[in-house]
DSSP file (Angstrom, degrees, kcal/mol; ACC not computed):
  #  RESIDUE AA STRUCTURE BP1 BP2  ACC     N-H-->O    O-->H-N    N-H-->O    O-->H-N    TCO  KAPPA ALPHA  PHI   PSI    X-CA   Y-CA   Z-CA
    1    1 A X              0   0    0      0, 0.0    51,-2.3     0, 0.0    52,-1.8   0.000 360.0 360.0 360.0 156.3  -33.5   50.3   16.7
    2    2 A X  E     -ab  30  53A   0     27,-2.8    29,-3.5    49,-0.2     2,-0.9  -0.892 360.0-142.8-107.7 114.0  -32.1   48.1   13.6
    3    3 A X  E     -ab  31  54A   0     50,-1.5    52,-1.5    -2,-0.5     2,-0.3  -0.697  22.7-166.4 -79.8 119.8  -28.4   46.3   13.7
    4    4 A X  E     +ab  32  55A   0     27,-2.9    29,-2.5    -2,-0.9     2,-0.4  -0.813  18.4 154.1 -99.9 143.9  -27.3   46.7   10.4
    5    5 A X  E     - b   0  56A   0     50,-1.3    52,-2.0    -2,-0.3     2,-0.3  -0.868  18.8-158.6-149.7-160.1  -24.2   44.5    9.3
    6    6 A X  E     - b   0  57A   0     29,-0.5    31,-0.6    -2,-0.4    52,-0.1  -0.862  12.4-128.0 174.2 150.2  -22.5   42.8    6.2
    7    7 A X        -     0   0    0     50,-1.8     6,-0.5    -2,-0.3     5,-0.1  -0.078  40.5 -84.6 -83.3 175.8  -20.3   40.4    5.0
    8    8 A X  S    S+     0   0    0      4,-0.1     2,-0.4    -2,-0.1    50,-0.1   0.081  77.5 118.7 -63.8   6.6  -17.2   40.4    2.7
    9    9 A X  S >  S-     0   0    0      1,-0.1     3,-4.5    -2,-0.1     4,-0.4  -0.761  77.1 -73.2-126.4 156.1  -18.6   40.2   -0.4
   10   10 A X  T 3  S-     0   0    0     -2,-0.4    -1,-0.1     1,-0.2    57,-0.1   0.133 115.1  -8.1 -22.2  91.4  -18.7   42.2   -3.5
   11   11 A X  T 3> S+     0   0    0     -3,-0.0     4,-1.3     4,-0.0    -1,-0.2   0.371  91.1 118.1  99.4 -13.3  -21.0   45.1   -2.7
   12   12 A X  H X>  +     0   0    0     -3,-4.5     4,-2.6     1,-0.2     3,-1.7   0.991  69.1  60.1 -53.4 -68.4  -22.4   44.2    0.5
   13   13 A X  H 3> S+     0   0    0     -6,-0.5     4,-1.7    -4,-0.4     5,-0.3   0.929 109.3  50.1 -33.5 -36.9  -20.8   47.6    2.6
   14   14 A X  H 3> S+     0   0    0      2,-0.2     4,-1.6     3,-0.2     3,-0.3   0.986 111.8  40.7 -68.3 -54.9  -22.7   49.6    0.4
   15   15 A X  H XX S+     0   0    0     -3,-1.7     3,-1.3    -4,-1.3     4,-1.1   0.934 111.7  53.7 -50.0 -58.6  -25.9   48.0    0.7
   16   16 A X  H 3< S+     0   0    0     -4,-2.6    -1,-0.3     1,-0.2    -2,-0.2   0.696 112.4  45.7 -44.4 -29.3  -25.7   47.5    4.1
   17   17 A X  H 3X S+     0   0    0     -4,-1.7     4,-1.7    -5,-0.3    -1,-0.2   0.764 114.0  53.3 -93.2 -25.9  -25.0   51.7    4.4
   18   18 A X  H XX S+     0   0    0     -4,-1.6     3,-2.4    -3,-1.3     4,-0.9   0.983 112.9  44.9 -50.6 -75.2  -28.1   52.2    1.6
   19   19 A X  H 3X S+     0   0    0     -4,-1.1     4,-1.3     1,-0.3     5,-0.2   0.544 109.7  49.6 -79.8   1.3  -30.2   50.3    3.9
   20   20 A X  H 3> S+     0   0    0     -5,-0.4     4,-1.0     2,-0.2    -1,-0.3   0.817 114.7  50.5-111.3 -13.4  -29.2   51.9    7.2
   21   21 A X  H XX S+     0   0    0     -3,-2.4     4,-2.8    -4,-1.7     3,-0.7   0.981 107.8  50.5 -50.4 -67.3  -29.8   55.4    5.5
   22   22 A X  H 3X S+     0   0    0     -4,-0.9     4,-1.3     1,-0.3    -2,-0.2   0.585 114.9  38.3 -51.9 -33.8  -32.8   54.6    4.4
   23   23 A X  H 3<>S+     0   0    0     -4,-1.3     5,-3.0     2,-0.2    -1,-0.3   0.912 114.4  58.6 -94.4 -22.4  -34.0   53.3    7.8
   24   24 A X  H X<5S+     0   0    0     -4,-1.0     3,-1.8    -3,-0.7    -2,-0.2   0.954 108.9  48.4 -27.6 -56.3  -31.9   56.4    9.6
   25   25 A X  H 3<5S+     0   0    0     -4,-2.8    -1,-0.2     1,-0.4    -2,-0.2   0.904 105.8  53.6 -62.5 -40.4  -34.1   58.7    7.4
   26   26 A X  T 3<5S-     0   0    0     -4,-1.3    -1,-0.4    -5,-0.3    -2,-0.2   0.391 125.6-100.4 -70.9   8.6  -37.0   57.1    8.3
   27   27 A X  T < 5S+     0   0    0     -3,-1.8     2,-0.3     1,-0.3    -3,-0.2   0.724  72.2 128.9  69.3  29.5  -36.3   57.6   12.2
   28   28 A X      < -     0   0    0     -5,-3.0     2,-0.5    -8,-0.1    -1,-0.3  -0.849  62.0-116.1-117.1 173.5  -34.9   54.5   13.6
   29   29 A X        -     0   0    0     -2,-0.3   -27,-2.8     1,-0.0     2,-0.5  -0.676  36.0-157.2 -97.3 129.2  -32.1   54.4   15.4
   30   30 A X  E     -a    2   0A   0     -2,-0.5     2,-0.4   -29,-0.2   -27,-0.2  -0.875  15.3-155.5-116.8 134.5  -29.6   52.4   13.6
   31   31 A X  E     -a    3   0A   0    -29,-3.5   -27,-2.9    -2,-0.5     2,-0.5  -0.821  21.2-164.1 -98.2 138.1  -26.3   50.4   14.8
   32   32 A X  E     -a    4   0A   0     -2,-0.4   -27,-0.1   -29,-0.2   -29,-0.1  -0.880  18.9-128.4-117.9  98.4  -23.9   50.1   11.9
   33   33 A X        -     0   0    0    -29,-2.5     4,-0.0    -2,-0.5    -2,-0.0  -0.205  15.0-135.5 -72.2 147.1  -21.2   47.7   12.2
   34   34 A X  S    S+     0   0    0      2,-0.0     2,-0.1   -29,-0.0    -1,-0.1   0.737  81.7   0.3 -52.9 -48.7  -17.9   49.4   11.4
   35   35 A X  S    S-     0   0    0      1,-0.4   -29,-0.5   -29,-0.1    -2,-0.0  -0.487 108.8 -47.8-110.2-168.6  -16.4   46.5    9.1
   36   36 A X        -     0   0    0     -2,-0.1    -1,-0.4   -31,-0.1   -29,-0.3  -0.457  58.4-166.3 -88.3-173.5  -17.9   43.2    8.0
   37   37 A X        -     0   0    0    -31,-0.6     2,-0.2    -3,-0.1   -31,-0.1  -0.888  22.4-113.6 168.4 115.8  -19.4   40.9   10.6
   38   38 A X     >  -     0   0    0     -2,-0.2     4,-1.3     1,-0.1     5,-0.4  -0.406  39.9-110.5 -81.5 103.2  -20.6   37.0   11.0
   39   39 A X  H  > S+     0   0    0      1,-0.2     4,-1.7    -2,-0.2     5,-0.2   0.828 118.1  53.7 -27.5 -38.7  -24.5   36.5   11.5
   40   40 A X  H >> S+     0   0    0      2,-0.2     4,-1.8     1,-0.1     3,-0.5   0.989 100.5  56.7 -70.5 -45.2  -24.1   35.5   15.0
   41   41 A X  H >> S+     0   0    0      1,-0.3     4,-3.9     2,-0.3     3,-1.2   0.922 113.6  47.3 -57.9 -57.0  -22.0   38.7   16.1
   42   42 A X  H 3X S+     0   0    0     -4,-1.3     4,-1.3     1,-0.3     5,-0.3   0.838 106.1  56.8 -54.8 -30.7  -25.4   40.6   14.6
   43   43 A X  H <X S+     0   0    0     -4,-1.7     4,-1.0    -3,-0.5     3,-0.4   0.869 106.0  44.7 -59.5 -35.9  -27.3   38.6   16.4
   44   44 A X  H XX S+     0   0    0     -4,-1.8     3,-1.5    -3,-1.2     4,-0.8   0.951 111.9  58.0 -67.1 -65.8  -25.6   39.5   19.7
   45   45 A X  H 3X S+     0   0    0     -4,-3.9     4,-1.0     1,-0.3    -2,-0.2   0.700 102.6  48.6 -62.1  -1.5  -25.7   43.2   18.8
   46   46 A X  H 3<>S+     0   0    0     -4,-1.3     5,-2.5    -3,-0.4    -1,-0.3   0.749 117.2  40.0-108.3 -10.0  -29.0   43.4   18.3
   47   47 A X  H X<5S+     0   0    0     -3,-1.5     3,-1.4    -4,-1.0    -2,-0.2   0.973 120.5  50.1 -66.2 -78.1  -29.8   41.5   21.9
   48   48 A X  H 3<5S+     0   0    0     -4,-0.8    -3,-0.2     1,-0.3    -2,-0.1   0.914 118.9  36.8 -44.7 -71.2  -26.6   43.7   23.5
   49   49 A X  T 3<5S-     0   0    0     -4,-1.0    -1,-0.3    -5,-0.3    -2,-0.1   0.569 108.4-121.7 -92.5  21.7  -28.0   47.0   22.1
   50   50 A X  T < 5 +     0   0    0     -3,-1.4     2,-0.2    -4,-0.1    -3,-0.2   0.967  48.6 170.2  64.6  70.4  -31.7   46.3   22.6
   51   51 A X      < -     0   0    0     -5,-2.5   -49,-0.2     1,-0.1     3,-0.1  -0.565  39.5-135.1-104.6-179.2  -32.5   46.8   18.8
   52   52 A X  S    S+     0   0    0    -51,-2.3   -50,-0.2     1,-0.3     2,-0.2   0.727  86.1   3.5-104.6 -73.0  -36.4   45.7   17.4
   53   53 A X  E     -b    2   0A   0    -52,-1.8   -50,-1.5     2,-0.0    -1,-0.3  -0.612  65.8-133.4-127.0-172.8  -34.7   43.8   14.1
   54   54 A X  E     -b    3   0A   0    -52,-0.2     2,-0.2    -2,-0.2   -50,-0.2  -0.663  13.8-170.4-128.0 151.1  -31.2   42.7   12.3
   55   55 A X  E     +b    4   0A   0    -52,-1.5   -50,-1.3    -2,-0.2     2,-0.6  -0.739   5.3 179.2-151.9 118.6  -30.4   43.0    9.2
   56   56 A X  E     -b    5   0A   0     -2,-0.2   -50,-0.3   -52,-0.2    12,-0.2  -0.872  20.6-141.3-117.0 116.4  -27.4   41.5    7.5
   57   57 A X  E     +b    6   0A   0    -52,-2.0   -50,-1.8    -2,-0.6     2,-0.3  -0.354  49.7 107.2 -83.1 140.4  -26.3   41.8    4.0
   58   58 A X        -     0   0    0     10,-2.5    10,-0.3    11,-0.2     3,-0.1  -0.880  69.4-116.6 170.3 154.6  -24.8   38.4    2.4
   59   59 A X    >   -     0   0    0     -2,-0.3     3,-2.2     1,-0.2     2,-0.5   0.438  43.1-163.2 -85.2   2.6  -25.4   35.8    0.1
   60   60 A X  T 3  S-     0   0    0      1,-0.2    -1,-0.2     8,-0.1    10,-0.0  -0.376  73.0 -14.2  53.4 -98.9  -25.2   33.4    2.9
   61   61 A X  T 3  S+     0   0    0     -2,-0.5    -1,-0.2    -3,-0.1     2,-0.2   0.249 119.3 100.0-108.4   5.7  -24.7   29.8    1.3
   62   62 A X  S <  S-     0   0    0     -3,-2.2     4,-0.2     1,-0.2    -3,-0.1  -0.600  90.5 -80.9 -89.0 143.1  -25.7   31.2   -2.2
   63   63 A X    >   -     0   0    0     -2,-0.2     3,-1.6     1,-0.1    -1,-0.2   0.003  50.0-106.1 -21.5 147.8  -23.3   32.2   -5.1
   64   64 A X  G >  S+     0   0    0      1,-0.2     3,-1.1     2,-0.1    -1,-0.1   0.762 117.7  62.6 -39.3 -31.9  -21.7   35.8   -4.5
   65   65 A X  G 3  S+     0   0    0      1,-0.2    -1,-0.2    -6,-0.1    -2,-0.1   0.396  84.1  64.2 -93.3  20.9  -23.7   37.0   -7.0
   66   66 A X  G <  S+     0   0    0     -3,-1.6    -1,-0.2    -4,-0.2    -2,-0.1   0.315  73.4 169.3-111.0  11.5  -27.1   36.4   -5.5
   67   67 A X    <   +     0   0    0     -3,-1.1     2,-0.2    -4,-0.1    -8,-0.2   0.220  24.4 141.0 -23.1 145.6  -26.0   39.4   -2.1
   68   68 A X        -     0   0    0    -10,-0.3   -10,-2.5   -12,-0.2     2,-0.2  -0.864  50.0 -65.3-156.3-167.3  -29.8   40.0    0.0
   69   69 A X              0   0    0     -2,-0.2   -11,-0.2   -12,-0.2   -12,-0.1  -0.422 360.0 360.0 -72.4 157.8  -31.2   40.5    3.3
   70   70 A X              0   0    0     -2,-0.2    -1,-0.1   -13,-0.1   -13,-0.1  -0.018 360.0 360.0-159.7 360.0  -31.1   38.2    5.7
């Protein structure tokens, strides 16, 4: 499975819900945190629910307007 999560900024919730169709559709089983969410917390969920990868959307230490993976 993939923990999908996202941060507070403009547009993240969305992405983060694109990308966790996207992997849905494709057949993995995806955790979607309910609200936004702190790299370490994903990092715990994907150890706590025994996921494969992480995925968080956020611009991390970059402008708002640069939102990715990471």
């Amino acid at each position: 499975g993939v923990a999908v999560a996202f941060d507070a900024r403009h547009g993240s919730e969305r992405f983060a819900r694109l990308a966790a169709g996207t992997l849905a559709g494709a057949g993995c089983r995806v955790v979607l945190f309910p609200t936004f969410a702190p790299t370490p917390l994903l990092a715990y969920a994907v150890a706590h629910q025994g996921c494969a990868a992480g995925i968080v959307v956020t611009a991390s230490h970059n402008p708002k307007e640069y939102n990715g993976y990471k």
